[in-house]
C-alpha positions in Angstrom: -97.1 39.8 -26.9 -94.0 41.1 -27.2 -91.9 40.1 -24.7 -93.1 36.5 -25.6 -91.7 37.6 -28.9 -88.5 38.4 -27.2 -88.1 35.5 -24.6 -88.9 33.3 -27.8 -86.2 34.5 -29.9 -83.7 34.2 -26.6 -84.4 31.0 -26.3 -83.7 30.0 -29.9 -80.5 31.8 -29.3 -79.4 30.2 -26.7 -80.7 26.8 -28.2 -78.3 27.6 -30.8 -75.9 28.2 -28.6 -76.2 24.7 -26.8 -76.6 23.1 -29.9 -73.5 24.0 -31.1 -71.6 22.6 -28.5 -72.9 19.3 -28.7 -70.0 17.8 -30.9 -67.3 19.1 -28.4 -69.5 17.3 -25.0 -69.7 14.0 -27.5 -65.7 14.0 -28.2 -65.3 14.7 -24.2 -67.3 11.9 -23.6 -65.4 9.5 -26.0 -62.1 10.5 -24.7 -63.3 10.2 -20.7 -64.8 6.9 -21.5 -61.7 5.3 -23.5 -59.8 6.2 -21.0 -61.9 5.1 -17.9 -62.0 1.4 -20.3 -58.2 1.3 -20.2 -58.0 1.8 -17.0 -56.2 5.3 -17.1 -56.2 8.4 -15.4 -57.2 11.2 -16.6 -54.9 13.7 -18.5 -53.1 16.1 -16.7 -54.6 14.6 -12.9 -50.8 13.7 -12.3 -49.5 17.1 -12.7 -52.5 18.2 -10.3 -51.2 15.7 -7.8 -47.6 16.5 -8.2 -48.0 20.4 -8.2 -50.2 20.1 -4.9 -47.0 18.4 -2.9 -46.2 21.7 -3.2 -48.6 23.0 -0.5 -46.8 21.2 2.4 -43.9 24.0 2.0 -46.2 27.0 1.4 -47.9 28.5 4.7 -51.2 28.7 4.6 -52.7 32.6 3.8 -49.4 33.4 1.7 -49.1 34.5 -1.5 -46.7 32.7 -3.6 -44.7 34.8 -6.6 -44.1 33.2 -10.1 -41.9 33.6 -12.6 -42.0 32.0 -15.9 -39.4 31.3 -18.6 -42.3 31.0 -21.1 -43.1 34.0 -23.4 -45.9 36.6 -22.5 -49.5 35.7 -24.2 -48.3 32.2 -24.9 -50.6 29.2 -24.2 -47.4 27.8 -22.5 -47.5 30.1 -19.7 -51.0 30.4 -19.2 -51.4 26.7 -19.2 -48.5 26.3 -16.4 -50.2 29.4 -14.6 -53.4 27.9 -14.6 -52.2 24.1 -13.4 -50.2 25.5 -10.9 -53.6 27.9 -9.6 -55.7 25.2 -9.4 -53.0 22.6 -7.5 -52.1 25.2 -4.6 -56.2 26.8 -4.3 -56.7 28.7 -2.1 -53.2 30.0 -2.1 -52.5 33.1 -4.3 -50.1 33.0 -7.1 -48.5 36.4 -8.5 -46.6 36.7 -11.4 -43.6 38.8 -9.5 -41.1 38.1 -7.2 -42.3 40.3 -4.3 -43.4 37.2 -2.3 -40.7 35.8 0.0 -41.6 32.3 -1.9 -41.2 32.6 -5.5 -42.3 29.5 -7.8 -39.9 29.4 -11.1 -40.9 27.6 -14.4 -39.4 25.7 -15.3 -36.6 25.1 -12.0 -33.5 24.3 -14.9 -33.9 27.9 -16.1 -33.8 29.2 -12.3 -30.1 30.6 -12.5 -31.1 33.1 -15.6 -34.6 34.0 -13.8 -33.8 34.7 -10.2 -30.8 35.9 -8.8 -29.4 32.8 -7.4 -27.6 34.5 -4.7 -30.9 35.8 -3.2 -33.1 32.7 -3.0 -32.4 29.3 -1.7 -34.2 26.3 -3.5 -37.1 24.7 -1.0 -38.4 21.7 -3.5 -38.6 20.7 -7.0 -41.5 19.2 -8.4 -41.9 18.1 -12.5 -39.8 21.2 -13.2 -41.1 23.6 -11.0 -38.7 25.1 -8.6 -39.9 26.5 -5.1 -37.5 29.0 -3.5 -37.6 31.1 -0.9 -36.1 34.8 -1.0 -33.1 34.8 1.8 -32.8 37.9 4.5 -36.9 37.9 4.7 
């Protein structure tokens, strides 16, 4: 009797749980289908596209360094981290500059990041500079 007791009260917990997140899956459904009706894309499918050109220049099994201009803890940073993650899967990102390529965000504050003199630009995509560290 009482683990009915108990499974009964999970379940109205996690019912609870599910209910609240039925406003937030209505809202996504609005935006996705006003969007499919105009005949749009997705948000943020274009920077997907654009960030994964980047995998023709990174070898495959490498990890890839990052730095950021963006402020630690920021949404900024995490955001960019996270796009640029997902794009270049499986391929490992690290936020350093160990790697012999280092990605810099954004590419125009490269100069102030990187020691120019060290790293010779490979491609830049929507403000994201590849470079690879010379002498390696």
């Amino acid at each position: 009797m009482r683990k009915r007791i108990g499974v009964f009260v999970a379940s109205l917990v996690l019912l609870r749980c599910a209910w609240d997140s039925v406003p937030r899956m209505q809202l996504t459904w609005h935006v996705w289908s006003r969007l499919r009706h105009a005949h749009r894309p997705a948000p943020d499918t274009s920077r997907d596209s654009e960030y994964a050109s980047l995998k023709r220049f990174i070898p495959p099994d490498s990890a890839v360094g990052l730095v950021q201009a963006a402020r630690s803890g920021t949404p900024e940073r995490e955001r960019e981290y996270y796009f640029l993650q997902y794009a270049l899967a499986p391929t490992l990102i690290e936020p350093s500059t160990e790697p012999t390529l280092v990605l810099v965000c954004p590419s125009s504050a490269a100069a102030s990041l990187i020691d120019p003199a060290q790293y010779a630009t490979v491609t830049l995509v929507d403000e994201v500079g590849l470079y690879r560290r010379l002498g390696r």
